[in-house]
Kinemage of the C-alpha trace (Angstrom):
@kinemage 1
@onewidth
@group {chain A} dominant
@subgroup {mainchain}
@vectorlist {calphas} color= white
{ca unk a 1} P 0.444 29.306 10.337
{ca unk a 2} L 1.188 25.481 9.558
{ca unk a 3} L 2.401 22.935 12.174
{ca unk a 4} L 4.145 19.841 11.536
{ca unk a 5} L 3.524 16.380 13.900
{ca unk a 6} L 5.594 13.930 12.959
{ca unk a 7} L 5.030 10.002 14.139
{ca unk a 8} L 6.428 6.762 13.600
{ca unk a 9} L 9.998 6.643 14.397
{ca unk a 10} L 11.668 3.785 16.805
{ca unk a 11} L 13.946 1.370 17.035
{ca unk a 12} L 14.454 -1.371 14.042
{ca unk a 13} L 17.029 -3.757 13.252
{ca unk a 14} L 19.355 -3.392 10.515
{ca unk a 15} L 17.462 -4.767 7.305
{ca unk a 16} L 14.176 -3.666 9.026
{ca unk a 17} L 11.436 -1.159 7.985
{ca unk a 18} L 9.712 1.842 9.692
{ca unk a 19} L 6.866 4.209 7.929
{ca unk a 20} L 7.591 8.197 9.239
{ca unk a 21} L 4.085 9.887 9.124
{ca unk a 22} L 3.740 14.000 9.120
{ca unk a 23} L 0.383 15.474 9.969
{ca unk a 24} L 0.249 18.903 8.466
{ca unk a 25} L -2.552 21.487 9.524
{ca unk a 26} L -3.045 24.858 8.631
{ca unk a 27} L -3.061 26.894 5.330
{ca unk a 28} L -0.946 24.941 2.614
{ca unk a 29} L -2.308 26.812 0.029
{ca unk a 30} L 0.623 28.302 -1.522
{ca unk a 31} L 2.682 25.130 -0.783
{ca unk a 32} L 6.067 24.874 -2.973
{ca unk a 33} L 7.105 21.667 -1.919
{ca unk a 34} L 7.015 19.021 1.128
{ca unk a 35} L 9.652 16.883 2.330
{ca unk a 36} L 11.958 14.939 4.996
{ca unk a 37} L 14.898 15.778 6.191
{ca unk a 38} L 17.273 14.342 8.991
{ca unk a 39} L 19.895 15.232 11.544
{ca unk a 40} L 22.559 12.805 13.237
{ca unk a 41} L 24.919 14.181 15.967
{ca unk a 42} L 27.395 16.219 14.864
{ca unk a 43} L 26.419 16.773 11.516
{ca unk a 44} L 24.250 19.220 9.419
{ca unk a 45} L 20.670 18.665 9.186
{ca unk a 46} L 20.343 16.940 5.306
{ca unk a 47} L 17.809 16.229 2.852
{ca unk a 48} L 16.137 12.941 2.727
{ca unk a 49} L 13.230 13.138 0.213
{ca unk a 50} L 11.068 16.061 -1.410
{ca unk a 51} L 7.579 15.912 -3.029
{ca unk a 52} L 5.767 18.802 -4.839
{ca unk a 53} L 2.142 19.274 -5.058
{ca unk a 54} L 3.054 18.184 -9.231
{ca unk a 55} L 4.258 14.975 -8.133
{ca unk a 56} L 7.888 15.616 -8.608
{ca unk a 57} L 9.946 13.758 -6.459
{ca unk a 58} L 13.528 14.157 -5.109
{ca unk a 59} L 15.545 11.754 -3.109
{ca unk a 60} L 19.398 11.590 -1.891
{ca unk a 61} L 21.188 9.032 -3.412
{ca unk a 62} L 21.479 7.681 0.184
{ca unk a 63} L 18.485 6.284 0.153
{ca unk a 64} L 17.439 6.156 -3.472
{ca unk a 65} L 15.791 2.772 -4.125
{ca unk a 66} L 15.253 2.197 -0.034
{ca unk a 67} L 13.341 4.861 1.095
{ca unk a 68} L 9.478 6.105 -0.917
{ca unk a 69} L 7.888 9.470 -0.265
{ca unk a 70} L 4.580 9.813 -0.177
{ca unk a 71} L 0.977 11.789 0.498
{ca unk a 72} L -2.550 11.726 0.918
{ca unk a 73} L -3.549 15.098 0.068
{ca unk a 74} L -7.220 14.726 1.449
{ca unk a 75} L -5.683 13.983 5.090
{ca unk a 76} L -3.040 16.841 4.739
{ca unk a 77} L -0.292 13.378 5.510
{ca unk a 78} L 3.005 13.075 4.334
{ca unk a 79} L 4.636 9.983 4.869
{ca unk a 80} L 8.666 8.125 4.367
{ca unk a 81} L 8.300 4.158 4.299
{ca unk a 82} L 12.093 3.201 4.608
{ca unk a 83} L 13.023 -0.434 3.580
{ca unk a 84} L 16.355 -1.615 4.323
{ca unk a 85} L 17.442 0.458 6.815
{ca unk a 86} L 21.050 0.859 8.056
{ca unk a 87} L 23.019 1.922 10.871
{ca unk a 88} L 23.570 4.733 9.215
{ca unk a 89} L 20.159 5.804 8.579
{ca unk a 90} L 19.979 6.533 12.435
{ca unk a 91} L 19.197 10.112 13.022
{ca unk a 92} L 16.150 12.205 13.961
{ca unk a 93} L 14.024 13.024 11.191
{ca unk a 94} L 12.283 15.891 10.686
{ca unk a 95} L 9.345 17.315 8.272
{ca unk a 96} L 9.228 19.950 5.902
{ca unk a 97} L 7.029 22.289 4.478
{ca unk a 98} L 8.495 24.768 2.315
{ca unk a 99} L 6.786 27.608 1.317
{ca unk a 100} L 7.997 31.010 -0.563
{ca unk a 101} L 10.117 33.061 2.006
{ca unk a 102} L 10.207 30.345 4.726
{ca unk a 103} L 10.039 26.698 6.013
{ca unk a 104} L 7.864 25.174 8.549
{ca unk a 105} L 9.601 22.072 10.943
{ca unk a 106} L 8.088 19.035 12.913
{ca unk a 107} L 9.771 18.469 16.418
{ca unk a 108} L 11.246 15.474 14.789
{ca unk a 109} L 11.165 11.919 15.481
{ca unk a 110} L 14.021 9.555 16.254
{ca unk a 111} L 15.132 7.169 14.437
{ca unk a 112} L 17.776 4.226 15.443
{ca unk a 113} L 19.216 1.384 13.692
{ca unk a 114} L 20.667 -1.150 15.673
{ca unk a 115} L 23.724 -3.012 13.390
């Protein structure tokens, strides 16, 4: 089994800056990728940024240039500093871990930008 815990969401300003953390425990082993995705009301749940355990990296061109994923593979963290947020950036983030034949989830963590 591998649980998620994600931290660090809030409220910001437009123009502000919040770092998303994701503790991940259990066996990652046969990890294929990591990665954060988000939610707003009424829409479908969408990809924010990927990592693999080669480095690669994957972002939507939402946030390309804005937003940096990140880990620190000896504390099992993934992180998401966003720069320059928006009001459209406001949804609740979740974590990933995908792994072959199914995904682990966080509970998520809000995030609002005030405009």
């Amino acid at each position: 089994q591998v649980q998620l815990v994600e931290s660090g969401g809030g409220l910001v300003q437009a123009g502000g800056s919040l770092r998303l953390s994701c503790d991940i425990s259990g066996n990652i082993f046969r990890i294929v990728s990591m990665g954060w995705y988000r939610q707003s009301p009424g829409k479908q749940r969408e990809l924010v940024a990927t990592l693999t355990p080669r480095g690669e990296i994957n972002y939507a061109d939402s946030v390309k240039g804005r937003f940096t994923i990140s880990n620190n593979r000896a504390k099992a963290m993934l992180y998401l500093q966003m720069n320059d947020l928006k009001h459209e950036d406001t949804a609740v983030y979740y974590c990933n871990s995908n792994f072959p034949g199914r995904d682990y989830w966080g509970q998520g963590t809000q995030v609002t930008v005030s405009s």
